[in-house]
VOGU-3710 file (C-alpha; in Angstrom, 3 decimals, decimal comma):
1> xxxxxxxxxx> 74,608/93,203/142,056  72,814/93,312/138,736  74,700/91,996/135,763  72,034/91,589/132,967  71,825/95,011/130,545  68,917/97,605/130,061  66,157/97,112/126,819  68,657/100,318/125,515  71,560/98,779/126,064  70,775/95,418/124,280
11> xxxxxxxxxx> 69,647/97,778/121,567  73,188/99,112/121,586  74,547/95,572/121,367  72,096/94,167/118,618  72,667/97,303/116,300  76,065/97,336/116,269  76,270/93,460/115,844  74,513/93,688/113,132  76,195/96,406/111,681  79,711/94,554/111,847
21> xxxxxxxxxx> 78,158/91,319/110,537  76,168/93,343/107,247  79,324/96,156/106,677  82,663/95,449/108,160  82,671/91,067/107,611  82,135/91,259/103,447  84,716/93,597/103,377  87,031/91,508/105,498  89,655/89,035/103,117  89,510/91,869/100,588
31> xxxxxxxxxx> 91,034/94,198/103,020  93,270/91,246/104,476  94,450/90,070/100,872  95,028/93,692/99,440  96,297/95,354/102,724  93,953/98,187/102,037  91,085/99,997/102,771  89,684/101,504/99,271  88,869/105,444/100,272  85,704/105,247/98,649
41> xxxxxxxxxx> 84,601/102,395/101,543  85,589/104,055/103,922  83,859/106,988/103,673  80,805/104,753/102,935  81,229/103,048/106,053  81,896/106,373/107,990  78,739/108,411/106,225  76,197/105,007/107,116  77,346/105,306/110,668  76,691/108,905/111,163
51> xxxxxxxxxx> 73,047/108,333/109,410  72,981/105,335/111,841  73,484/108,101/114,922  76,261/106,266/115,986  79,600/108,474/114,884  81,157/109,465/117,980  79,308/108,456/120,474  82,056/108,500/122,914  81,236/112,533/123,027  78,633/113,857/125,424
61> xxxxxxxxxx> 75,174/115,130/124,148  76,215/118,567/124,396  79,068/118,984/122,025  77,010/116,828/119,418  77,881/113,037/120,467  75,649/110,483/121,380  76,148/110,719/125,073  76,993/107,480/125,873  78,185/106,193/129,602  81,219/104,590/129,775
71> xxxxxxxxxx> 79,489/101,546/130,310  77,547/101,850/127,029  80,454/102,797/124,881  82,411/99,703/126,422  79,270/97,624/124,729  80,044/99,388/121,545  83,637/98,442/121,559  83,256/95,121/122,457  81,322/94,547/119,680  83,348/96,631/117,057
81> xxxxxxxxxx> 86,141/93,750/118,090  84,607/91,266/116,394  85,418/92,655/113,280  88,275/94,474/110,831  90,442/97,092/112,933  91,218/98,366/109,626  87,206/98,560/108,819  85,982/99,593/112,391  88,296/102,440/112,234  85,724/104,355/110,241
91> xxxxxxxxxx> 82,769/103,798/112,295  84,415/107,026/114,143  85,214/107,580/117,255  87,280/110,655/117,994  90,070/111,207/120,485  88,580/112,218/123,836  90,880/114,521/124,547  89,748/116,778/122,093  87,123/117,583/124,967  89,931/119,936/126,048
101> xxxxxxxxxx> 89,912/121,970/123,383  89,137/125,636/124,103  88,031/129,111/122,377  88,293/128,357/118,097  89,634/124,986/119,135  86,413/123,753/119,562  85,270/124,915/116,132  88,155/123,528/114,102  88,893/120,406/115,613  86,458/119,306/118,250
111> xxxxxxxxxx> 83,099/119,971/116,112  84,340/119,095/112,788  85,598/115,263/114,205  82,369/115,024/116,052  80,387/115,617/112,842  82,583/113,261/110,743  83,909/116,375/108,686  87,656/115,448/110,125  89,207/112,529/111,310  92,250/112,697/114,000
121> xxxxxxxxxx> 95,216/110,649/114,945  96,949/110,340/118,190  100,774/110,691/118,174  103,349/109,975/121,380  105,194/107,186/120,724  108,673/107,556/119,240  111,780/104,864/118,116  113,564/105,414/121,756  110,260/106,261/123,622  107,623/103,858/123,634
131> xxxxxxxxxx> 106,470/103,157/127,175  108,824/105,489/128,641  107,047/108,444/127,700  109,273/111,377/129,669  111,685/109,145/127,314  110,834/111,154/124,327  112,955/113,312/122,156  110,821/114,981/119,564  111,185/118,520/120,887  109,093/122,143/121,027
141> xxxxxxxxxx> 111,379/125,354/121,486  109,838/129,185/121,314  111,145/131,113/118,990  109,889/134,727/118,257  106,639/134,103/120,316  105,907/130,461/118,342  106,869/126,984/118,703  109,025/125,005/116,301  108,937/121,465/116,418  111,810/118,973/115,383
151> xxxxxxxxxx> 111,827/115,111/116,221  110,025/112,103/115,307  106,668/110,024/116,171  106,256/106,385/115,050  103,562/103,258/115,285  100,670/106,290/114,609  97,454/104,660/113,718  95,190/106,436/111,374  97,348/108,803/110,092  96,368/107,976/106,185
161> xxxxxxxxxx> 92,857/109,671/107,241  93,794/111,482/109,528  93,134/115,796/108,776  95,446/116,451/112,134  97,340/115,189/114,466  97,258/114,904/118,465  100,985/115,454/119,083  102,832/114,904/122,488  106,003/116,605/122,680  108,876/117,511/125,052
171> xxxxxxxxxx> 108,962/121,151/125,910  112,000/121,625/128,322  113,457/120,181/131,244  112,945/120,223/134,962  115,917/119,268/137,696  114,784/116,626/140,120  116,053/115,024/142,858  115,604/111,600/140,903  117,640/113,171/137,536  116,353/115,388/134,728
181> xxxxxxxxxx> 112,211/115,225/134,241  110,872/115,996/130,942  107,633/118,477/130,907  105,607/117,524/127,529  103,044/119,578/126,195  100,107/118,697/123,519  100,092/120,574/120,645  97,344/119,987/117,306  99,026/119,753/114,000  97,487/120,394/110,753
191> xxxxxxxxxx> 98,030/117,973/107,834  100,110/119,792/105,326  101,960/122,410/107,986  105,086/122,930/106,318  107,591/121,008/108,318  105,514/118,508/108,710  105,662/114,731/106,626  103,650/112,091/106,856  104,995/108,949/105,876  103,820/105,456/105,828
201> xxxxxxxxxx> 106,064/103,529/108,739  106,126/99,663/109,142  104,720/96,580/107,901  102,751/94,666/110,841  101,723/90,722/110,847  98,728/92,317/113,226  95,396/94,126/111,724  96,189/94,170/108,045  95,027/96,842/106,275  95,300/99,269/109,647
211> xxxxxxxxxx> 98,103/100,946/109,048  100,906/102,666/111,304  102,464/106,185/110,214  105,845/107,851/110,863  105,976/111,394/111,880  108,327/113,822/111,098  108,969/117,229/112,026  111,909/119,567/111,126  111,366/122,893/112,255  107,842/123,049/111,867
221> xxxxxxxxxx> 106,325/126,505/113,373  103,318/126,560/115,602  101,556/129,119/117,078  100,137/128,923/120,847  97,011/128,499/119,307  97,792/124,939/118,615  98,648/124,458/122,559  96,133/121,495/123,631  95,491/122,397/127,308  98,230/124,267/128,878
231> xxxxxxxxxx> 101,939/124,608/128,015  104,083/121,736/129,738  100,173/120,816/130,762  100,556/117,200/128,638  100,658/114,577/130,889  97,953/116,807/132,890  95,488/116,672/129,613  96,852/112,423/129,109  95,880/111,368/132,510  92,177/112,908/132,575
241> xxxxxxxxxx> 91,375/111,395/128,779  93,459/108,697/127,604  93,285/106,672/130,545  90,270/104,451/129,550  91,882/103,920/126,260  93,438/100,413/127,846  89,431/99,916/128,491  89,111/99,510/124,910  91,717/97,308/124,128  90,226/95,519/126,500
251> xxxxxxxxxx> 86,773/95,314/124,686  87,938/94,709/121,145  89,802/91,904/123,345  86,511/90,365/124,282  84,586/90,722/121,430  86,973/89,520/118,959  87,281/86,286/121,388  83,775/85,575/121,374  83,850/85,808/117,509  87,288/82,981/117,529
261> xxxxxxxxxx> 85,546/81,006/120,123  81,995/80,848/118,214  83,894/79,583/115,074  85,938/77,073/117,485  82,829/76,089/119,405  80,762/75,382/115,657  83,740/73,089/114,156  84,221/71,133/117,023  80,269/70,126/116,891  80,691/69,674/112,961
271> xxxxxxxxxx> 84,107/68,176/112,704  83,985/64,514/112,627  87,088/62,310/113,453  87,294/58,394/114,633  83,630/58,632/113,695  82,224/61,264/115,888  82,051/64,794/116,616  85,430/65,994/117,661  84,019/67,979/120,479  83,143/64,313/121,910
281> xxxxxxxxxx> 86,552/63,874/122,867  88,028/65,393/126,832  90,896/66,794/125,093  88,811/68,994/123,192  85,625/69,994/125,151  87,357/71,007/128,379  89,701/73,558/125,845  86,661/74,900/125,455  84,821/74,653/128,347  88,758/76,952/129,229
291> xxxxxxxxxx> 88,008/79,093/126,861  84,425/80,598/127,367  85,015/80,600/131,117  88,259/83,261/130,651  86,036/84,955/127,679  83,444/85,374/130,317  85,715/86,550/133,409  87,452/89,123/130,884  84,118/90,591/129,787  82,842/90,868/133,444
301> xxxxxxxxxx> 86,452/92,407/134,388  86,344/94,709/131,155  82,644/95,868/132,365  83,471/96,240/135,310  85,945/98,896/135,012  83,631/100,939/132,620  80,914/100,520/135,483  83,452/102,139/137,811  84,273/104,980/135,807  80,274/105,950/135,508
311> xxxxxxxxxx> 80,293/105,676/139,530  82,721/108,135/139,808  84,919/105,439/141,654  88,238/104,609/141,495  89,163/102,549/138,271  92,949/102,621/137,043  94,009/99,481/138,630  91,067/97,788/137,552  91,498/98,646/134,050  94,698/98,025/134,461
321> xxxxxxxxxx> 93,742/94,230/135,079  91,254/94,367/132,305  93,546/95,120/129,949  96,311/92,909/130,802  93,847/89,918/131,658  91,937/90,669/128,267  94,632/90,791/125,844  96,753/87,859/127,439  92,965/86,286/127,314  93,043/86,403/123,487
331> xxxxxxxxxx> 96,057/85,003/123,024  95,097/82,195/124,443  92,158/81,802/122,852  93,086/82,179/119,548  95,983/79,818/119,684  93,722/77,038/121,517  90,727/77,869/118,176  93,969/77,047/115,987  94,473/73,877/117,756  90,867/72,598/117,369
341> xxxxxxxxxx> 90,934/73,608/114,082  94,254/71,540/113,435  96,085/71,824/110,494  93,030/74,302/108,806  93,300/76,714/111,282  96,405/78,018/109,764  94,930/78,157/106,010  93,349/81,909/104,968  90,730/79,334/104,412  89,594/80,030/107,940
351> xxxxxxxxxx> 90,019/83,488/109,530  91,449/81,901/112,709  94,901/81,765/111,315  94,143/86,125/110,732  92,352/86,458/114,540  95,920/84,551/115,878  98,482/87,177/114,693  96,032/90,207/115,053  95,864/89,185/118,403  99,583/89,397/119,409
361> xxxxxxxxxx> 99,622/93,770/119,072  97,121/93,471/121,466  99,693/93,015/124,411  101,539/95,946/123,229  99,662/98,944/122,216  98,698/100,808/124,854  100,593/99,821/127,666  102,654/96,532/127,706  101,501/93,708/130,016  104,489/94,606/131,993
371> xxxxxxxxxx> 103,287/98,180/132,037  99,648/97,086/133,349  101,438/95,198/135,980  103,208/98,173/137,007  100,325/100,089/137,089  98,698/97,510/138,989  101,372/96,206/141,208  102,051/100,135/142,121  98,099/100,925/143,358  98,498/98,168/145,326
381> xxxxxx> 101,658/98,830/147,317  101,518/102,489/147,753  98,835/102,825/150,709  101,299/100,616/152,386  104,590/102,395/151,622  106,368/100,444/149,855
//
């Protein structure tokens, strides 16, 4: 097996490295003292990313994207972690599922968030619905040949830039032998549909600045049109594009523990105690020498799983572990860079204290660690019946 990366994708690595270090880190305690992203920076960030070629390059060649493997695009996510979600948000990379878009879907949605000219926002979790997704009660009914939407969505990220919306919602009921099964359907939502509020939702210790959204809808009328794939087609359209989203949890996971750890690794050679280098002393060395060895096993897990994806093989379970090994990875990591940095590390002196509670979301959002090991435990016990 060959684990070392192509001339192109080192390229990948050292450009966007370089971009987070020069445009995402000055911007960083502003952002995490004001709780906001000025528009104005934003959009700066966004426009220098599209000149850079970059701006969704999660899309193939042929709709406009850069045409990135999964493999590639892992690189590029894994080095986005290193720096502000709230920042990295704009270097733009649109939902994949907007590859199902169809007929004028693909010129009002699809093209225009591929160009930059409109930014999107995914939207299925709800108050009583979060990882029990058949769970949720926001609601599409036909009426007079159109849909009309009432319910709910909350925890949606970039919904302050967001032009539309990538909306999951229940569309009736089927009878099963194991009680009532929801069928959900995807619909796209325009900002400003009457019936339709945006509304800023709750205030998070994680990712400052990156904001979550409440949804509402109260009888908000939508044509077929707006259908994303087929009627009661949703979990259809979920499973074939937001699978690999857990693969980039997983990367921001890795790269923003490589960033903690450097910062750890630096301060234990510099800081001096008893009269020598703390990273002199057992107690602190082999927390490190923990450290880069799970950063190391989570990156070659997280790559792994993109690799897998580009083969055409087999890949849920394994980003399944990814994800859960990944962001359980980080939390260890940035509680053991707190401890080396002692009593500092929990000063805004030092962005460890900031890496530390960004880091607990992480086994949350998209898919629970006890969802992963569902997911996981599941693939592994169905060939054999159980």
């Amino acid at each position: 097996m060959h684990f070392g990366l192509s001339d192109e994708q080192e390229m990948i690595v050292s450009t966007v490295r370089s971009f987070v270090e020069n445009e995402i880190y000055p911007f960083e305690a502003e952002v995490e003292r004001t709780g906001q992203v000025p528009h104005e920076l934003g959009m700066e960030i966004k426009q220098k990313v599209v000149d850079l070629g970059f701006y969704a390059c999660n899309f193939p060649e042929e709709v406009g994207g850069a045409g990135l493997s999964h493999l590639d695009f892992t690189l590029v996510e894994r080095e986005l972690g290193r720096g502000s979600m709230a920042l990295t948000h704009f270097f733009g990379r649109p939902q994949n599922i907007l590859m199902a878009c169809e007929g004028d879907q693909r010129d009002r949605y699809l093209l225009p968030a591929i160009r930059g000219e409109k930014m999107d926002a995914l939207a299925m979790t709800e108050p009583d619905a979060g990882s029990d997704v058949r769970g949720m009660k926001a609601n599409a009914v036909r009426d007079g040949g159109d849909w009309v939407l009432n319910g709910s969505k909350h925890f949606i990220s970039g919904a302050e830039h967001a032009d539309f919306f990538i909306v999951f919602i229940a569309t009736g009921v089927d009878e099963t032998p194991r009680g009532p099964k929801k069928r959900i359907t995807c619909f796209l939502v325009d900002r400003g549909t009457p019936g339709f509020e945006v509304r800023e939702g709750y205030k998070s210790v994680s990712h400052r600045g990156y904001k979550n959204y409440v949804l509402d809808f109260d009888n908000c009328r939508l044509p077929d049109a707006q259908v994303l794939g087929e009627v009661d087609g949703g979990f259809a359209v979920m499973n074939e594009w937001l699978y690999a989203t857990r693969l980039t949890v997983a990367a921001f996971c890795v790269g923003r523990a490589r960033r903690c750890f450097d910062l750890a690794l630096e301060y234990a050679a510099e800081r001096k105690q008893f009269g020598q280098p703390i990273a002199k002393f057992q107690g602190v060395s082999f927390q490190i020498a923990d450290m880069i060895t799970e950063i190391d096993a989570a990156d070659l897990m997280t790559l792994s799983g993109a690799w897998r994806l580009d083969q055409n093989l087999p890949a849920n379970r394994e980003i399944a572990s990814a994800k859960l090994y990944a962001s359980e990875m980080l939390a260890r990591v940035t509680d053991t860079s707190l401890q080396v940095f002692g009593g500092m590390g929990l000063m805004d002196d030092f962005p460890i204290e900031r890496f530390w509670r960004d880091a607990r979301v992480e086994r949350i959002w998209d898919g629970t660690s006890e969802i992963q090991r569902h997911i996981i435990s599941r693939d592994l016990f169905r060939p054999l019946g159980a």
